[in-house]
C-alpha positions as CSV (number, residue, x, y, z in Angstrom):
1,X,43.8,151.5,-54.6
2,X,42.8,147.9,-53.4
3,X,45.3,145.3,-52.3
4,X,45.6,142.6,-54.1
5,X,46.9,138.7,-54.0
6,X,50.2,140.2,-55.4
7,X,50.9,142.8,-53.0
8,X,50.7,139.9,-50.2
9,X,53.3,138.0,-52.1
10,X,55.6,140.9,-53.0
11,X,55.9,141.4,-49.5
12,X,56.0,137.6,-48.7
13,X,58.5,137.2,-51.1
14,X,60.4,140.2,-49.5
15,X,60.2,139.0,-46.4
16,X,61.5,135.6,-47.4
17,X,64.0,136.8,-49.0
18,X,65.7,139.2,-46.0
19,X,65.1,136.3,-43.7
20,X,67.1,134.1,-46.4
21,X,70.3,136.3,-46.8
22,X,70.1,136.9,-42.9
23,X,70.2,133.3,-42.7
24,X,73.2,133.0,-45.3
25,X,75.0,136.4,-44.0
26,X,75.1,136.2,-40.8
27,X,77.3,134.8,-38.3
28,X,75.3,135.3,-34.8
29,X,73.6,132.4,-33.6
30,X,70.9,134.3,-32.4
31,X,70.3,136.3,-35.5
32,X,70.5,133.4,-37.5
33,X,67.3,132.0,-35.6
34,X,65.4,135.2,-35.6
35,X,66.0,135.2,-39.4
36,X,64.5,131.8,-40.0
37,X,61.4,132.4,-37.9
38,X,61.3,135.9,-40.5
39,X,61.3,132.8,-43.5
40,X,58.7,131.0,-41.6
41,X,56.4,133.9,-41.1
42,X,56.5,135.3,-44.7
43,X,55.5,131.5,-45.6
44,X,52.4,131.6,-42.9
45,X,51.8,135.2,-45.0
46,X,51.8,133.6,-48.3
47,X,49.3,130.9,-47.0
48,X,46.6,133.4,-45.1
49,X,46.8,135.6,-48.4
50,X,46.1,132.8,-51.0
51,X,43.6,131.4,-48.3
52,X,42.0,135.1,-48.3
53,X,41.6,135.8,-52.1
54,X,40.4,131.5,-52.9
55,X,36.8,132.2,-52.8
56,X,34.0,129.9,-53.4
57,X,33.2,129.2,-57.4
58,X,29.7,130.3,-58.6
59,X,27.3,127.3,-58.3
60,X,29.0,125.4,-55.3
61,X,27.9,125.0,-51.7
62,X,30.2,128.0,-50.5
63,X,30.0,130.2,-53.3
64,X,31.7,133.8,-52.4
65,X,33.1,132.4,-49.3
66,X,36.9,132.6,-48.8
67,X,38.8,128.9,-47.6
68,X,39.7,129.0,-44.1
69,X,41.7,125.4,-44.3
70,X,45.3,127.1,-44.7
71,X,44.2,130.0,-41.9
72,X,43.8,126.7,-39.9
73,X,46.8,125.2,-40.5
74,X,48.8,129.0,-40.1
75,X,47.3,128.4,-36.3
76,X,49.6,125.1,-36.2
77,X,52.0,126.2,-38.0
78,X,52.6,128.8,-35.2
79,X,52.3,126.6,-32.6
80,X,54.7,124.2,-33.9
81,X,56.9,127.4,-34.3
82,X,56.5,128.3,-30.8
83,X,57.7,125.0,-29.6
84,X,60.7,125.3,-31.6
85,X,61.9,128.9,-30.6
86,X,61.7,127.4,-27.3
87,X,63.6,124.4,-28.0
88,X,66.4,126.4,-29.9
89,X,66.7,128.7,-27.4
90,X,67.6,126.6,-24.7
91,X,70.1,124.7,-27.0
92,X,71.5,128.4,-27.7
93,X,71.6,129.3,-24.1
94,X,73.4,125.3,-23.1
95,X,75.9,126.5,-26.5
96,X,76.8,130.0,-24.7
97,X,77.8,128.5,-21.2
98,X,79.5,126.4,-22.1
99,X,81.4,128.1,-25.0
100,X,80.8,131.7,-23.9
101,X,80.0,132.3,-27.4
102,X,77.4,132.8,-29.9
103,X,79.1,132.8,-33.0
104,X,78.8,129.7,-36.0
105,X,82.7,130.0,-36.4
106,X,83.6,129.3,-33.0
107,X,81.5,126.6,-32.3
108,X,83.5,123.5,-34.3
109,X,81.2,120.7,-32.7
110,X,78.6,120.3,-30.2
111,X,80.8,118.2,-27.9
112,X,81.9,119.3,-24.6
């Protein structure tokens, strides 16, 4: 059995869609975050799976060759990701001293 473009997505789309419900489920600051990089990394799947299986038409310059251009931009996509997870972790950590919380509900506003 070969894996195909499909498979990718089904699990793409599965991953999505956990990351999604964590997202809309939970109440855990934390989890929360680790559920939208799960959403962001099921989109970086979809891209590297329909960059994969995009080969070159018969007759052009790259015939038979797969498109690298969206592996390229998964490689900033990360990058950008990496900047935010340490961005919102330092906002989470300034939230938890000085509510001693990481719970949405308790936190009514980010003033001090």
């Amino acid at each position: 059995m070969t894996i195909t473009l499909n498979h990718y997505l089904l699990v793409s789309g599965l991953l999505f869609a956990i990351g999604f419900a964590g997202v809309l489920l939970r109440r855990n600051i934390i989890t929360i975050f680790m559920c939208l990089e799960l959403m962001l990394n099921a989109a970086n799947l979809s891209l590297v799976a329909f960059s994969r299986f995009n080969v070159g038409a018969p007759g052009t310059p790259n015939e038979g060759l797969p498109n690298f251009n969206a592996q390229v931009l998964v490689f900033f996509i990360i990058t950008v990701a990496a900047a935010e997870v340490a961005v919102g972790l330092a906002i989470i950590v300034a939230l938890f001293r000085a509510r001693q919380t990481t719970h949405v509900e308790d936190i009514a506003s980010l003033k001090f």
